[in-house]
C-alpha positions in Angstrom: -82.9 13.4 -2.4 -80.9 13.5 -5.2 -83.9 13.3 -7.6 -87.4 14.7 -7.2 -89.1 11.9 -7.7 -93.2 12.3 -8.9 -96.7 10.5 -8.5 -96.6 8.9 -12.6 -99.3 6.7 -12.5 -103.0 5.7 -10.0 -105.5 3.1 -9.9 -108.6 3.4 -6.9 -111.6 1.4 -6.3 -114.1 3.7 -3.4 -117.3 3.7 -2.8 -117.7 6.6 -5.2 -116.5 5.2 -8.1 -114.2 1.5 -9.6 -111.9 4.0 -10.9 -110.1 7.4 -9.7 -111.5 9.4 -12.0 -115.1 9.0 -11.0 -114.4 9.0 -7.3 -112.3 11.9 -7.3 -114.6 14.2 -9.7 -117.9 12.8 -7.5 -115.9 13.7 -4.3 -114.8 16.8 -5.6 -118.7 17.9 -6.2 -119.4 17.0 -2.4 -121.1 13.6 -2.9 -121.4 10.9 -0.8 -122.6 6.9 -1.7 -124.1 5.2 1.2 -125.7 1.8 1.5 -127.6 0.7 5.0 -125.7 -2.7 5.7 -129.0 -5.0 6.9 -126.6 -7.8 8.3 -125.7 -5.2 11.3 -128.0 -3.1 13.1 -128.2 -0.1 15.6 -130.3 0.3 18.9 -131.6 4.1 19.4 -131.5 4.7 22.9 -134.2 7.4 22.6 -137.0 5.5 20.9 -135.6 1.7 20.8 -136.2 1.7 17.2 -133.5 -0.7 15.5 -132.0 0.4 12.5 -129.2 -0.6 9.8 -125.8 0.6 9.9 -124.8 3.0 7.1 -121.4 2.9 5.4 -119.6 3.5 2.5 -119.3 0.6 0.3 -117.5 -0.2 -2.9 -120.0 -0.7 -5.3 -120.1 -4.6 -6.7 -116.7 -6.2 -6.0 -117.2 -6.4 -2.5 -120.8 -8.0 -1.8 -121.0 -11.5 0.3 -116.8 -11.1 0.6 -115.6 -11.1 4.3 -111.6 -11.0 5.7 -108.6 -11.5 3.6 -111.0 -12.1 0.4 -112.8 -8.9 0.5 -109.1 -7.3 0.9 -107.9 -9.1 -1.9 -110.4 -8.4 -3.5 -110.5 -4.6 -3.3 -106.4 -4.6 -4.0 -107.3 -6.0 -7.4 -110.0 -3.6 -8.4 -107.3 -0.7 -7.8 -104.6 -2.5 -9.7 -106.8 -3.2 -12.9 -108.2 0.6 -12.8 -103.9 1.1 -12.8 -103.8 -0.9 -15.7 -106.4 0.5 -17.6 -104.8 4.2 -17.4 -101.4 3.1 -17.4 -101.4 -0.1 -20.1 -97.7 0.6 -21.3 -96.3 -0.1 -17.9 -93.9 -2.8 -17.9 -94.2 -5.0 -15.0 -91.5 -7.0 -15.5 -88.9 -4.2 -14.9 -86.6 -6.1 -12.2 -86.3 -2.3 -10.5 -89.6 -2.5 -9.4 -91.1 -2.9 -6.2 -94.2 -3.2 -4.3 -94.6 -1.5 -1.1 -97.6 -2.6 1.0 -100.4 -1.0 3.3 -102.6 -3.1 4.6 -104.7 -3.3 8.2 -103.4 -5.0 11.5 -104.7 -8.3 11.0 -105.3 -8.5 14.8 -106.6 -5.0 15.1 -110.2 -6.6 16.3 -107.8 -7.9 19.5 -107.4 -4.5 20.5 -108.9 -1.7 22.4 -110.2 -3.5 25.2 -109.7 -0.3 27.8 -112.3 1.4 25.7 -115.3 -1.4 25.7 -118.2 -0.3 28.3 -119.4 -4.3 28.4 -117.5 -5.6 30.9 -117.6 -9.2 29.6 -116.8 -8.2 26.7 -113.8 -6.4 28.3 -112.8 -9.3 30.3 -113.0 -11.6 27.0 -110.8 -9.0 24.9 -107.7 -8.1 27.6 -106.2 -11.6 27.9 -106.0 -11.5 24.0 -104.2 -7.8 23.4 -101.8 -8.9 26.4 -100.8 -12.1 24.8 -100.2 -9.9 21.1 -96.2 -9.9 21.0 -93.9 -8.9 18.2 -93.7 -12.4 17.5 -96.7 -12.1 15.2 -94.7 -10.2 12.6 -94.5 -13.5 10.7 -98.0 -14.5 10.6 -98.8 -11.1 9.6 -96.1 -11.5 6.7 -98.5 -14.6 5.8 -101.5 -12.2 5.9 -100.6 -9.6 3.4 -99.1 -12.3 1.3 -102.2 -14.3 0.9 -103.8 -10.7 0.1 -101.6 -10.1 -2.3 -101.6 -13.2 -4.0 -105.4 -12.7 -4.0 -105.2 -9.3 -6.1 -102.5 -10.1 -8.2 -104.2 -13.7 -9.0 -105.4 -12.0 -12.6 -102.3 -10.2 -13.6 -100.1 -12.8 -14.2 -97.3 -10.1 -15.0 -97.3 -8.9 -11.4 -96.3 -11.7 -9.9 -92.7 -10.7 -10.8 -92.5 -7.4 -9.0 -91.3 -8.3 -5.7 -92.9 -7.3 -2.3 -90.2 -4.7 -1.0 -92.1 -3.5 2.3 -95.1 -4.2 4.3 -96.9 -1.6 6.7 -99.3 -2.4 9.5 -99.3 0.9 11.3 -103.1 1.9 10.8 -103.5 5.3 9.0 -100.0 6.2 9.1 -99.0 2.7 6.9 -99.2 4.5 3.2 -96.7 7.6 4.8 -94.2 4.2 6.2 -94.5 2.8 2.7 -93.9 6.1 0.9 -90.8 6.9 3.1 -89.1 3.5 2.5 -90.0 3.9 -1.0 -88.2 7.6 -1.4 -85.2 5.8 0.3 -84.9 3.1 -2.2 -85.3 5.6 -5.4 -83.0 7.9 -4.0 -80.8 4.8 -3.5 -81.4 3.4 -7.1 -82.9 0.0 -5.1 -85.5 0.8 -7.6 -86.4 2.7 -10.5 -90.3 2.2 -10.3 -92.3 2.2 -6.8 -95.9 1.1 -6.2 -97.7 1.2 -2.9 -101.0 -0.5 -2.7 -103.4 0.2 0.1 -105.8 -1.6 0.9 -108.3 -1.2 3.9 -112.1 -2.2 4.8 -114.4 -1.6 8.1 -117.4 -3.5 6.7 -116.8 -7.1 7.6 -119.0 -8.0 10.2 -116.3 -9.3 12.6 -114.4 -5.3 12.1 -117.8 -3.9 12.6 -118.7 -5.7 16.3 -115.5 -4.3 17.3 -116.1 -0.7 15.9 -119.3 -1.2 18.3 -118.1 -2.5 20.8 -115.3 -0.1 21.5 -118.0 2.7 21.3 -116.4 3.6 17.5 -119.3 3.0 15.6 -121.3 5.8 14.3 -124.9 5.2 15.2 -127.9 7.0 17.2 -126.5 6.1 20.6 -123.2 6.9 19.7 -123.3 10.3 17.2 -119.5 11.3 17.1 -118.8 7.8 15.8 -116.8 7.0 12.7 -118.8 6.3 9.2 -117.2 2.8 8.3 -115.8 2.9 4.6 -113.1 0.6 2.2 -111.3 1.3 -0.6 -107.8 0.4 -2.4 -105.7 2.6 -4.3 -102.3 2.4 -6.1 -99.3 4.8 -6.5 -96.6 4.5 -8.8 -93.9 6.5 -7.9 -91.0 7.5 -10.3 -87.6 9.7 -10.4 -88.1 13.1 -12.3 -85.4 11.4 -15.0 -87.8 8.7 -15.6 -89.9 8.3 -18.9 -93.2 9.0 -18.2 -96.7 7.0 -19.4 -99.3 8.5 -21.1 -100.1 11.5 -18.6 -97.3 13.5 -17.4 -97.2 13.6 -13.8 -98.3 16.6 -11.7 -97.6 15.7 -8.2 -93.8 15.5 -6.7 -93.6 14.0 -3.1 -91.3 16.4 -1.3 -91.1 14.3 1.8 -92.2 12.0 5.2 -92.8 14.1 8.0 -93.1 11.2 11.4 -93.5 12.7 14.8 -94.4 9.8 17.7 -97.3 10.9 20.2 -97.4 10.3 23.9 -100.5 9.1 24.4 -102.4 6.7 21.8 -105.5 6.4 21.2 -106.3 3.2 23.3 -104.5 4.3 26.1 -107.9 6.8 27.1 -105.4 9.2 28.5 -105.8 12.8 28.3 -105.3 14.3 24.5 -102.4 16.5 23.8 -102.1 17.0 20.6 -97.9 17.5 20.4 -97.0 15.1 17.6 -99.7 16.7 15.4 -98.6 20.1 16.6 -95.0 19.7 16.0 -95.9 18.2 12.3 -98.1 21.2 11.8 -95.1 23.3 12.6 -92.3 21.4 10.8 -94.7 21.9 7.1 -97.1 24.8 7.3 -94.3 27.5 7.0 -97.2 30.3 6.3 -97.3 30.0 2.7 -100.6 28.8 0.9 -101.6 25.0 1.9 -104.1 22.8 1.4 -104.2 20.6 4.4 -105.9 16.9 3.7 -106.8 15.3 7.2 -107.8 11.9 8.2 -111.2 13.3 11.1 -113.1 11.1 10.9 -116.3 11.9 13.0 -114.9 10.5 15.9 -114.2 13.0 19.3 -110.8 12.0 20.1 -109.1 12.4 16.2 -111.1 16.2 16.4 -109.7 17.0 19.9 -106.3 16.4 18.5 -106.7 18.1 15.7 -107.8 21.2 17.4 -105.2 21.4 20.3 -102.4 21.0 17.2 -104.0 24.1 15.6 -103.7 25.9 18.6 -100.3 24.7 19.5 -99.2 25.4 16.2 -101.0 28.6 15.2 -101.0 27.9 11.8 -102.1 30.3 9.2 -103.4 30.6 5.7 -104.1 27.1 5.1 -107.5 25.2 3.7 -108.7 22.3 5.3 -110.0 19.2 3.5 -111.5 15.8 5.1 -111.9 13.3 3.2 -113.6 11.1 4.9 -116.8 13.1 4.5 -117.5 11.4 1.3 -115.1 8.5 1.3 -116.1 7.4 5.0 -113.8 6.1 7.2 -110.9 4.5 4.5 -108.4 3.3 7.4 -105.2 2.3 6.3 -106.2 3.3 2.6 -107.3 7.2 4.1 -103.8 8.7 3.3 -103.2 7.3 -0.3 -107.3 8.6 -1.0 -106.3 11.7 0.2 -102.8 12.0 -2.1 -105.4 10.7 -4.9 -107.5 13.6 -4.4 -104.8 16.5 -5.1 -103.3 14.3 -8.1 -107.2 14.8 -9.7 -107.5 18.5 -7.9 -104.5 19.8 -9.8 -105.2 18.2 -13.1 -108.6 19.6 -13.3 -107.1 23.0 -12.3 -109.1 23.1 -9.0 -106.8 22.6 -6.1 -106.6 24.7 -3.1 -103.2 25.6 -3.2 -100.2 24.2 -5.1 -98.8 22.6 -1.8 -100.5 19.7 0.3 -99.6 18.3 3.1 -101.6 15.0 3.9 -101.8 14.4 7.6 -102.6 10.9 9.5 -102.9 9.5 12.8 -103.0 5.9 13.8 -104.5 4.3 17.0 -100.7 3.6 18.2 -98.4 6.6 18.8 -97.4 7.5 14.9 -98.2 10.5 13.4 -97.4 11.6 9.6 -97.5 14.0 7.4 -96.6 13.2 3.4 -95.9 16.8 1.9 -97.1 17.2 -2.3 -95.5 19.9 -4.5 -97.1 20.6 -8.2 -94.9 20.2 -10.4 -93.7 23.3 -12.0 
């Protein structure tokens, strides 16, 4: 790229915190904020007792919200925490875009091969069969609605066009960050923001956690911990003016590698894509590796076969989902969040990140950080 272009500006809503400050700083001191969800519960299969589900839920903006609301809802918490710490921003610069990351709206259709109830199996096949391509426009509705949810209050947004929209599970932040590099280093835009937005709480997301066997409970222990947040980067050339903190992150690239088998398919794990990404940005210097495990025995299989195929060296290894939970499509742009707070308070593992994801189809990514010098 002609320009380096630099993280200038965040806004994050978590479970640990309605801003990124506090939910760095509490996840940088190893805490976790759980709540037991009473309107789902678990069966232990060793003493029949029946007990909530715990997860990782945004404090206040979320409670009695379900679908496209609670979405909406969390997008908007992560765009006014942007506002607060970036109030100079002008959001009617016509070189601005928005570059979306939001959840499959028909993710709940999928997974089928992995549900042990058969009738729930024989309910759920017919309806990931009949998913086509063709849906791309109702999902345009989707994230639309979404966004016309969050941006309801900031009456200034509204003018900052929707450049790109990602579906592609975990990996959705890296698709939106590559398009975005393209269109800076293009001049398309001067100013890009990618909002993420992702949730696992809603009851109809947690019946299919469960039934798919994804669910972290007593019968199922290498289950995932279901979490939500929303965050927002603004992205900017190095010749830009900056706001009122001067930006220590500098996105050096999108790293995509496509994997064989996905994680429906309940083939045999190999572990290539991850491998070859490994290889392609851990070059034996320092690194401070950010990656999406999530409790869940296939995403740690994977992991460990890339290690080995990869043999890489001298790196630190950070998951964030250990007091985020499980952030989905959000996971990535949590994890970039995290070395934005690490190397302003001086604490980072290395200079270098590379922030790796996975999603349930066959992408793979790795987004590369640099401090700035």
């Amino acid at each position: 790229m002609t320009d380096a272009v630099r993280l200038t500006g965040l806004g994050m809503v978590s479970s640990l915190g309605l801003d990124v400050r506090t939910g760095c700083a509490a996840a940088r001191a190893g805490l976790s904020r759980t709540v037991e969800l009473d309107c789902f519960t678990n069966w232990s299969p060793v003493d029949g007792a029946i007990t909530p589900v715990v997860a990782h839920q945004i404090p206040q903006i979320t409670a009695g919200f379900e679908g496209p609301t609670r979405l909406g809802r969390i997008l908007a918490g992560a765009i006014a925490d942007f506002n607060a710490r970036n109030r100079h921003f002008d959001w009617t610069n016509e070189k601005s875009g928005w570059y979306i990351a939001l959840p499959d709206p028909h993710r709940d259709q999928r997974g089928w091969r992995r549900m042990v109830d058969q009738e729930a199996r024989d309910e759920r096949e017919p309806l990931e069969k009949t998913l086509q391509s063709s849906a791309e426009i109702q999902d345009t509705q989707y994230a639309s609605r979404i966004f016309r949810l969050a941006t309801s209050t900031f009456r200034p947004a509204k003018s900052v066009p929707v450049r790109w929209l990602s579906h592609d599970g975990n990996c959705a932040v890296a698709n939106c960050l590559r398009q975005a590099l393209f269109d800076l280093d293009n001049r398309v835009v001067d100013t890009a923001l990618i909002a993420a937005a992702d949730s696992w709480l809603d009851e109809g997301t947690l019946t299919w956690l469960h039934q798919t066997g994804r669910l972290k409970s007593p019968e199922i222990p290498t289950g995932l911990a279901p979490g939500e947040a929303g965050v927002v980067l603004c992205l900017q050339s190095s010749n830009r003016s900056y706001g009122e903190e001067q930006p220590v992150v500098q996105i050096e690239g999108v790293h995509t590698q496509e994997e064989e088998q996905t994680f429906y398919s309940a083939s045999p794990i190999t572990g290539n894509a991850l491998g070859d990404l490994l290889k392609s940005t851990v070059d034996g210097s320092a690194a401070w590796l950010l990656v999406d495990l999530n409790g869940e025995e296939y995403r740690s299989m994977e992991w460990g076969y890339a290690l080995v195929r990869a043999q890489a060296e001298n790196y630190f290894a950070t998951f964030p989902a250990t007091e985020f939970g499980d952030t989905g499509v959000a996971s990535a742009a949590v994890a970039i969040a995290t070395v934005d707070h690490a190397l302003r308070r001086r604490c980072a593992s290395a200079k270098r990140a590379v922030v790796f994801s996975g999603s349930e189809e066959r992408t793979r990514t790795a987004v590369v950080l640099q401090a700035v010098a």
